[in-house]
C-alpha positions as CSV (number, residue, x, y, z in Angstrom):
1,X,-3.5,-9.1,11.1
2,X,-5.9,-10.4,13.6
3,X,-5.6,-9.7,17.3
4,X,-4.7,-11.9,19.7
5,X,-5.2,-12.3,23.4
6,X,-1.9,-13.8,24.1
7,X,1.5,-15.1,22.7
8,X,0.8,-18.6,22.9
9,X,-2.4,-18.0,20.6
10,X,-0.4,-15.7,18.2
11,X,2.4,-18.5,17.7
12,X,0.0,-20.7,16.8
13,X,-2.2,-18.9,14.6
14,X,0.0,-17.0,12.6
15,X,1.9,-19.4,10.9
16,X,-1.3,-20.6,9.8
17,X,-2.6,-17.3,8.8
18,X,0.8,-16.3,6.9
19,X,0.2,-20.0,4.7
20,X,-3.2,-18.9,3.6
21,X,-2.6,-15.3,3.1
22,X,0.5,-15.0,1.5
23,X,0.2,-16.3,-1.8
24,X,1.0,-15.6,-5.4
25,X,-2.1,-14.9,-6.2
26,X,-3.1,-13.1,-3.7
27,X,0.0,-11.2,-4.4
28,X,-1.3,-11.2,-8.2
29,X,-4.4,-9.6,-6.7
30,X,-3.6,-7.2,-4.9
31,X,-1.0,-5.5,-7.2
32,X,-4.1,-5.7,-10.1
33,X,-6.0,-3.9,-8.0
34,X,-3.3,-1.0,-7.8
35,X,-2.1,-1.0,-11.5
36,X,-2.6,1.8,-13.9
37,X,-5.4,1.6,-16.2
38,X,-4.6,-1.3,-19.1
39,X,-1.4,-2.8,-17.3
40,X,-1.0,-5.7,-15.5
41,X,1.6,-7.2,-13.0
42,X,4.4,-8.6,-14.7
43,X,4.6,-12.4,-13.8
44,X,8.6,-12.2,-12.9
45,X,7.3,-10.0,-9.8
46,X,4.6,-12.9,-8.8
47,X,7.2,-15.2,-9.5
48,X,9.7,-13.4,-7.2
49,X,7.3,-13.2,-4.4
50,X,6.2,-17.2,-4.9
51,X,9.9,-18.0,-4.1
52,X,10.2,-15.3,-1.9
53,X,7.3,-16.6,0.7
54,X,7.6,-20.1,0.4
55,X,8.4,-21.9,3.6
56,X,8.5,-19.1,5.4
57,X,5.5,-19.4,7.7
58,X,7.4,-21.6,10.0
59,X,10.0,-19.2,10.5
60,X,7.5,-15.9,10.4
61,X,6.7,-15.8,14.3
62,X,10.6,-16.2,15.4
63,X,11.5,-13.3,13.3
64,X,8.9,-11.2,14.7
65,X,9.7,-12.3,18.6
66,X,13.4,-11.4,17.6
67,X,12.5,-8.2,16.3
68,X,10.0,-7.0,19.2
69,X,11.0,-8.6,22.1
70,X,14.0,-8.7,24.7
């Protein structure tokens, strides 16, 4: 994750960051680059993580201000 020099510059950049990064294929990608010699990632687990990432960019920086913040 990039750094930030303050909260109003993190809200907005994330969200934006989260849409571009967190893709299927990226997903795809990254698990290919782990997998055991001759395998490949089975496409119910890309499929799970399409579904599970979708419109969730919105919601990404609330979560996180929940989680860390008072």
């Amino acid at each position: 994750m990039a750094k930030y020099a303050n909260w109003a510059e993190f809200e907005r950049n994330v969200p934006l960051a989260y849409k571009e990064g967190a893709t299927a294929e990226a997903f795809r990608g990254g698990m290919q680059g782990i997998a055991p010699a001759g395998m490949s990632v089975r496409e119910e687990r890309v499929s799970n993580y399409r579904r599970g990432v979708e419109g969730k960019a919105d919601i990404i920086v609330e979560r996180y201000k929940r989680a860390m913040f008072e």
